[in-house]
C-alpha positions as a Markdown table, in Angstrom:
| # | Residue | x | y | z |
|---|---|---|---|---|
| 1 | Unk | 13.3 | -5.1 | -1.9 |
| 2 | Unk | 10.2 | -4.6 | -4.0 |
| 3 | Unk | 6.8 | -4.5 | -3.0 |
| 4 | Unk | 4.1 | -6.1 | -5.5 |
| 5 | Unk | 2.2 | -4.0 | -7.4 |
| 6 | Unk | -1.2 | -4.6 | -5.4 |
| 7 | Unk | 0.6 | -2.9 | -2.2 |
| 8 | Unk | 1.6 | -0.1 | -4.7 |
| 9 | Unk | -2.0 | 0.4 | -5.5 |
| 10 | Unk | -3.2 | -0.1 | -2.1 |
| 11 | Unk | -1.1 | 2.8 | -1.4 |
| 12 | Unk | -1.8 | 4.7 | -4.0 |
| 13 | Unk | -6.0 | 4.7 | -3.2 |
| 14 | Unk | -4.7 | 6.0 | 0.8 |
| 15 | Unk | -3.0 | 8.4 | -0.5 |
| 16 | Unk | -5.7 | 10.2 | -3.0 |
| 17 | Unk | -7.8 | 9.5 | -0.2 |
| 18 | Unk | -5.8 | 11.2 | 1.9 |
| 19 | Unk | -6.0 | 14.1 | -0.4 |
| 20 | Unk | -9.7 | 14.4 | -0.4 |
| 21 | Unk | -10.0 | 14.5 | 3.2 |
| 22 | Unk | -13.4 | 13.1 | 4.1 |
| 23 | Unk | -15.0 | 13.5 | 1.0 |
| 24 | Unk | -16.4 | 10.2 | -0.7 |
| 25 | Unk | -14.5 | 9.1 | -4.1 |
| 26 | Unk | -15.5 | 6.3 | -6.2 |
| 27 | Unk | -13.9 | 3.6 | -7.8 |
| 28 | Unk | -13.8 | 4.6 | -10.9 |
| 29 | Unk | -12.4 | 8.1 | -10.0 |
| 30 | Unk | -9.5 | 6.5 | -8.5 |
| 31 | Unk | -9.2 | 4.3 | -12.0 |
| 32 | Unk | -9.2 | 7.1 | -14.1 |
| 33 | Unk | -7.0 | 9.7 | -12.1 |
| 34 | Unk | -4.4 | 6.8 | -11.7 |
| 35 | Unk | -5.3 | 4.7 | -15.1 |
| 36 | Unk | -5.4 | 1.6 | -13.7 |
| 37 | Unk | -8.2 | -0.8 | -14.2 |
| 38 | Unk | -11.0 | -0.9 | -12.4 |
| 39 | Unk | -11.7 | -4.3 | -11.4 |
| 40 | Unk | -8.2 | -4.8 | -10.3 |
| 41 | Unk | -8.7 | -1.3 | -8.1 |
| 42 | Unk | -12.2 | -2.9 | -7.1 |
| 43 | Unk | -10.1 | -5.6 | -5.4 |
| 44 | Unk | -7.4 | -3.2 | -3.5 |
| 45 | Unk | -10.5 | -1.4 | -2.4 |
| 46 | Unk | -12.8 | -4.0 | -1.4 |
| 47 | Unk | -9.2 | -5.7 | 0.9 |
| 48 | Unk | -8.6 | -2.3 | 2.2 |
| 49 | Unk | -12.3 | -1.9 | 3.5 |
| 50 | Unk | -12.1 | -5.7 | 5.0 |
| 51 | Unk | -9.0 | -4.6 | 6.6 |
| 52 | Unk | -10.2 | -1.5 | 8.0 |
| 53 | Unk | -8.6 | 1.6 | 6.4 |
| 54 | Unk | -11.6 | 2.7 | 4.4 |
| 55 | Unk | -15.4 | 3.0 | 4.9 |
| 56 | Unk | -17.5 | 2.2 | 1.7 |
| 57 | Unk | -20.9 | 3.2 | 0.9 |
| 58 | Unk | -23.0 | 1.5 | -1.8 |
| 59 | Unk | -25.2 | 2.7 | -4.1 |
| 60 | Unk | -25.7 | 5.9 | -6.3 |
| 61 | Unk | -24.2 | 8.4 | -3.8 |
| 62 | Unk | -22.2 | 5.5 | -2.4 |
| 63 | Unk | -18.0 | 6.1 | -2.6 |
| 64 | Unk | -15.5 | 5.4 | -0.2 |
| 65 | Unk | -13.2 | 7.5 | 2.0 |
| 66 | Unk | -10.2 | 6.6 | 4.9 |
| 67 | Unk | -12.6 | 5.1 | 8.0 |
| 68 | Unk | -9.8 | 6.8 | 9.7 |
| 69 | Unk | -7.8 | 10.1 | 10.1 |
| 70 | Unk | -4.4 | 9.7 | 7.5 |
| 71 | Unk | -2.1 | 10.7 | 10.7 |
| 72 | Unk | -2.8 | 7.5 | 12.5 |
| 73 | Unk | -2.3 | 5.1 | 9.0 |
| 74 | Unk | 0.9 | 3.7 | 9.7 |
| 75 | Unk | 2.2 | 2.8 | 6.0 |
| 76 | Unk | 4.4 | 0.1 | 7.9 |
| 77 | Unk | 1.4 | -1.2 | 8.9 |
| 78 | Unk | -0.3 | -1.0 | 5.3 |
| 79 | Unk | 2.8 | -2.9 | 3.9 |
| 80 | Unk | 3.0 | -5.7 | 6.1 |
| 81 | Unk | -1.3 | -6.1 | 5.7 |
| 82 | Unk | -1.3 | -6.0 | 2.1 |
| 83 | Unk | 1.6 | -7.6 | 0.8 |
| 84 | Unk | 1.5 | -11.3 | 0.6 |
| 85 | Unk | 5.1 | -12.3 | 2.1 |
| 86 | Unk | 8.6 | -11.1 | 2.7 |
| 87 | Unk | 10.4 | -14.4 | 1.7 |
| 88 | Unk | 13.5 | -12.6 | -0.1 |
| 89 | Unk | 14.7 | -15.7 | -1.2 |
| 90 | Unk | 14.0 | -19.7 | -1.0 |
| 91 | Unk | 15.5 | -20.5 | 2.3 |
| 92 | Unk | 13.1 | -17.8 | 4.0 |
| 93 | Unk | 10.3 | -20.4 | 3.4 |
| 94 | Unk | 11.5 | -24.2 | 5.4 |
| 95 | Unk | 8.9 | -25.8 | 3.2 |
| 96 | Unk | 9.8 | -24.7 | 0.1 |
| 97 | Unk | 13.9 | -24.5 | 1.0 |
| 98 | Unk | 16.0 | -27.0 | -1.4 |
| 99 | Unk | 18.9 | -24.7 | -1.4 |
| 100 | Unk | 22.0 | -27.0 | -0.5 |
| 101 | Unk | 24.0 | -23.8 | 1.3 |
| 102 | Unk | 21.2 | -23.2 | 3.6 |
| 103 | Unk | 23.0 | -24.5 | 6.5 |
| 104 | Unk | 25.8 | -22.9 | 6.7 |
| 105 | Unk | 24.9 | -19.5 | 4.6 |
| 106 | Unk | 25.0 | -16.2 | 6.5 |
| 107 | Unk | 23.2 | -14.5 | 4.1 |
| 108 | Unk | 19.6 | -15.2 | 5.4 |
| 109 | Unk | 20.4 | -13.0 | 8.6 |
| 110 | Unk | 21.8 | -10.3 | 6.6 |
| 111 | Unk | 18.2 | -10.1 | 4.4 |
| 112 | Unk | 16.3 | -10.4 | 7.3 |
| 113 | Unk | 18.1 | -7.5 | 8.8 |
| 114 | Unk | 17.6 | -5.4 | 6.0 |
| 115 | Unk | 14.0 | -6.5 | 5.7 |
| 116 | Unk | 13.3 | -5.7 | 9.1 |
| 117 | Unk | 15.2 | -2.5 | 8.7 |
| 118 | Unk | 12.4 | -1.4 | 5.6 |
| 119 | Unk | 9.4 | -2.3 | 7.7 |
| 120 | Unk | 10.9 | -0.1 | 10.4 |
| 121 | Unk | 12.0 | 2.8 | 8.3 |
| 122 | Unk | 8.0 | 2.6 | 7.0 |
| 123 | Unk | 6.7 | 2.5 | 10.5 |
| 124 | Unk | 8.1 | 6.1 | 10.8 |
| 125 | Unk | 5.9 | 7.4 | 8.6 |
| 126 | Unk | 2.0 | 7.4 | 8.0 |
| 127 | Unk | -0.3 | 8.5 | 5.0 |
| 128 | Unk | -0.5 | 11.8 | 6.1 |
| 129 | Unk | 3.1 | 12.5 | 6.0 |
| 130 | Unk | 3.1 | 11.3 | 3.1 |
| 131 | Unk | 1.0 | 14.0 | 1.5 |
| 132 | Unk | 2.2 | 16.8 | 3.7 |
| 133 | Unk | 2.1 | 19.5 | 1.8 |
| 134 | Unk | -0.5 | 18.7 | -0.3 |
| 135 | Unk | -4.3 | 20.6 | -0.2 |
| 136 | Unk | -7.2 | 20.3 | -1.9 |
| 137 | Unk | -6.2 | 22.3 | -4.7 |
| 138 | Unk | -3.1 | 21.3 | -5.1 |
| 139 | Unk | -2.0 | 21.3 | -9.1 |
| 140 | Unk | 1.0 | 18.9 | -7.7 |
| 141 | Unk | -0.8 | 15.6 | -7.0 |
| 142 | Unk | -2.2 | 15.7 | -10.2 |
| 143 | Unk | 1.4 | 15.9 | -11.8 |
| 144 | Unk | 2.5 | 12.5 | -9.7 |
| 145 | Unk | 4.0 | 10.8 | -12.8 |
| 146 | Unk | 2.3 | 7.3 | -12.3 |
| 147 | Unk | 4.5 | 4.1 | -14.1 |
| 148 | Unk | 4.4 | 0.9 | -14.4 |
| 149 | Unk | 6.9 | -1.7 | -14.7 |
């Protein structure tokens, strides 16, 4: 399974944010630690806050931070918000379905299993865990090798 590449950054901002406790980051922080662009990050931000896992201030001391502690962000919970579906494949979707094995294809239940399985491992875990180990000095997080595909 692969999550898009807007959950990836979604994660990603929880995760510095995480890092930085309670203090306020901005935008273009987050851009330039991670080198992505910043209107893309703008968005990731601006669905994050509308979903409620970040507070954002405006204006020139304005920033952002988690509206919540990092131990009670469920990443599960992040993944299923911020990704936009889990249809695997074309018969997951009864609109879209022209597959002519549909019927009679076990495969399906054998995806959904393992779908349901990822969501489930996730729900294990929350941001904090996730950057256990990590303080505010840390040398390590800056040496997360960041890639993209």
């Amino acid at each position: 399974m692969r999550l898009t590449q807007y959950t990836d950054y979604s994660l990603r901002v929880l995760l510095y944010l995480a890092h930085k406790n309670d203090q306020m980051v901005t935008n273009s922080e987050l851009a330039d630690f991670y080198k992505i662009s910043r209107n893309h990050l703008v968005k990731v931000v601006h669905n994050l806050g509308l979903k409620g896992y970040l507070h954002t201030t405006r204006g020139k001391n304005g920033g952002l931070r988690l509206a919540r502690p990092a131990h009670e962000i469920v990443i599960g919970d992040v993944v299923r918000k911020v990704e936009p579906d889990f249809e695997l494949l074309e018969c997951f979707n009864t609109t879209t379905d022209h597959c002519v094995i549909t019927n009679v294809c076990a495969l399906k239940s054998v995806l959904i299993r393992a779908r349901d399985d990822f969501l489930s491992t996730l729900d294990l875990y929350t941001v904090a865990d996730a950057v256990k180990g990590m303080n505010k000095h840390s040398p390590e997080f800056k040496l997360i090798p960041i890639t993209h595909n």
